[in-house]
C-alpha positions as CSV (number, residue, x, y, z in Angstrom):
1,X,-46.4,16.9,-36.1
2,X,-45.3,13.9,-34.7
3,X,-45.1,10.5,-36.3
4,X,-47.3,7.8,-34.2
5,X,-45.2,4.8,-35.6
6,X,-41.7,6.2,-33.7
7,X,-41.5,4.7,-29.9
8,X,-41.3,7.1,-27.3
9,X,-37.6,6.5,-25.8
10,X,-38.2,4.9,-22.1
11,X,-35.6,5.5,-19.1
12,X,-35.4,3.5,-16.7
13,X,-35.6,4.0,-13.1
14,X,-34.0,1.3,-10.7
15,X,-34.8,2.1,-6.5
16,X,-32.7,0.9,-3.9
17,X,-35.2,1.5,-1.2
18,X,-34.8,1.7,2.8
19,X,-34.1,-1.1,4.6
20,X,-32.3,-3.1,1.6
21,X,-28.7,-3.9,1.8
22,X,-26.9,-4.8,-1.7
23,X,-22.9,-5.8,-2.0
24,X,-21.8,-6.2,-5.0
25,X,-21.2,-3.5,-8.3
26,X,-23.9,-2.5,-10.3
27,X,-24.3,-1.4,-13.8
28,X,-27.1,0.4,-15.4
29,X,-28.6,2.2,-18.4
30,X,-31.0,4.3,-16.4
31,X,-31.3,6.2,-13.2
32,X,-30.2,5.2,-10.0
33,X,-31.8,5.9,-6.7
34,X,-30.6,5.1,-3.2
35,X,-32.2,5.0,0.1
36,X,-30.9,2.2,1.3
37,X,-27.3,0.9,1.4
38,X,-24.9,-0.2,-1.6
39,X,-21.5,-1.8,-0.7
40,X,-19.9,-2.0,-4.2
41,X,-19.5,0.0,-7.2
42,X,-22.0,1.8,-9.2
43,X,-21.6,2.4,-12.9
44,X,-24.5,4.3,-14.8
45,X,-25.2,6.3,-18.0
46,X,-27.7,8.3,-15.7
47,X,-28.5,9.7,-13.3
48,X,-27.7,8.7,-9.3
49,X,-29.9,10.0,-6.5
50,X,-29.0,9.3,-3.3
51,X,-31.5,9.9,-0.4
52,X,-30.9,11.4,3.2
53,X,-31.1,7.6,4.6
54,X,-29.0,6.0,1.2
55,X,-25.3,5.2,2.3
56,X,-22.7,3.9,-0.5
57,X,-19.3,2.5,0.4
58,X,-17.7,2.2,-3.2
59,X,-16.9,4.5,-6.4
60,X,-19.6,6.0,-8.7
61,X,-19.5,6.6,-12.1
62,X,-22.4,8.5,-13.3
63,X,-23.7,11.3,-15.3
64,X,-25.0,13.5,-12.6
65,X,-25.8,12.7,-9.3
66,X,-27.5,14.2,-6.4
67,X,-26.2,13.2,-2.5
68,X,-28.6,13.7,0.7
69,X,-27.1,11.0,2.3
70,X,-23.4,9.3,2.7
71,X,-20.9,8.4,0.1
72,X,-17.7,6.6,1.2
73,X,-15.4,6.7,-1.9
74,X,-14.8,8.1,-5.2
75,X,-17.4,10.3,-7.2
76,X,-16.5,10.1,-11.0
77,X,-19.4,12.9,-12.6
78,X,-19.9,14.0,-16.3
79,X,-21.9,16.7,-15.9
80,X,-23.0,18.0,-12.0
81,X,-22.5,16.7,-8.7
82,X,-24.9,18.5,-6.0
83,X,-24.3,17.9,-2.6
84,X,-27.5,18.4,-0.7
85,X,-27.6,20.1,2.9
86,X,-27.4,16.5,4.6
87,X,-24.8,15.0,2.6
88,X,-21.5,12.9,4.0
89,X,-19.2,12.5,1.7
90,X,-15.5,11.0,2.5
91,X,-13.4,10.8,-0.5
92,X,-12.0,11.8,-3.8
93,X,-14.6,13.7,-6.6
94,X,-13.8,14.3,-10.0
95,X,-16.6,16.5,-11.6
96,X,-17.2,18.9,-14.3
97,X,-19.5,21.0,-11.7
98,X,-20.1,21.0,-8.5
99,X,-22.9,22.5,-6.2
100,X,-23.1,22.8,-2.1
101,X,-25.5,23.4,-0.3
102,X,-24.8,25.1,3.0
103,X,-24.6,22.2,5.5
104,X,-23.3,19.7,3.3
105,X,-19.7,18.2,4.8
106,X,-16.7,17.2,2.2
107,X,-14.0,15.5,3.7
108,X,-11.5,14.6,0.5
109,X,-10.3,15.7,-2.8
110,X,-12.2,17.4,-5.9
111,X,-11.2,18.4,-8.8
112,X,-12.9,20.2,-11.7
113,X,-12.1,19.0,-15.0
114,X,-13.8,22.0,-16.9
115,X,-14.6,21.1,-20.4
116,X,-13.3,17.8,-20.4
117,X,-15.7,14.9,-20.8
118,X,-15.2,12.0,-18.1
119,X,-16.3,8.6,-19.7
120,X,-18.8,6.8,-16.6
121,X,-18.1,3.7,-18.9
122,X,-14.2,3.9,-19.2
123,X,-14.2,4.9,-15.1
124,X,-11.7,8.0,-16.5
């Protein structure tokens, strides 16, 4: 049975829609989504969705994170990196799993850390 006094944990959801330019790092709590363009860092204890028109120029350090669009950079990923059949991505990935999609183009490094947990706070 559960207790009506205890709050309900809320997760936040921040949108980086089409058409809106950001430079500068972010850092969050929540999830990430990006359609439009981010010219920085992006630090997160969630997770990062970016969108088949959402371009990032910068490092990410997430928990999991899906790409339809472009990444320029490095992908630091706890947990699971898909890369969706539109997805650019240009750079160095460090992940615990990783899923492609037929389609999906990987220019770079990757490397699978198995069982070891990356820290998205410490960037290691």
């Amino acid at each position: 049975m559960a207790k009506l006094n205890e709050a309900e944990p809320t997760r936040t959801i921040n949108l980086i829609g089409t058409g809106t330019a950001i430079t500068g790092d972010i850092r969050s709590e929540g999830d990430i989504r990006i359609d439009g363009s981010l010219k920085g860092n992006l630090h997160t204890k969630g997770k990062v969705v970016i969108g088949p028109t959402g371009n990032l120029e910068g490092e990410i350090n997430c928990r999991n994170i899906d790409v339809s669009g472009k990444v320029d950079g490095k992908i630091n990923v706890n947990e699971l990196l898909t890369l969706k059949a539109s997805a650019r991505i240009n750079g160095e990935i460090k992940t615990n799993k990783l899923s492609i999609e037929p389609g999906a183009i990987f220019s770079g490094s990757c490397d699978m850390k198995g069982n070891t947990p990356y820290s998205a706070e410490k960037g290691k």
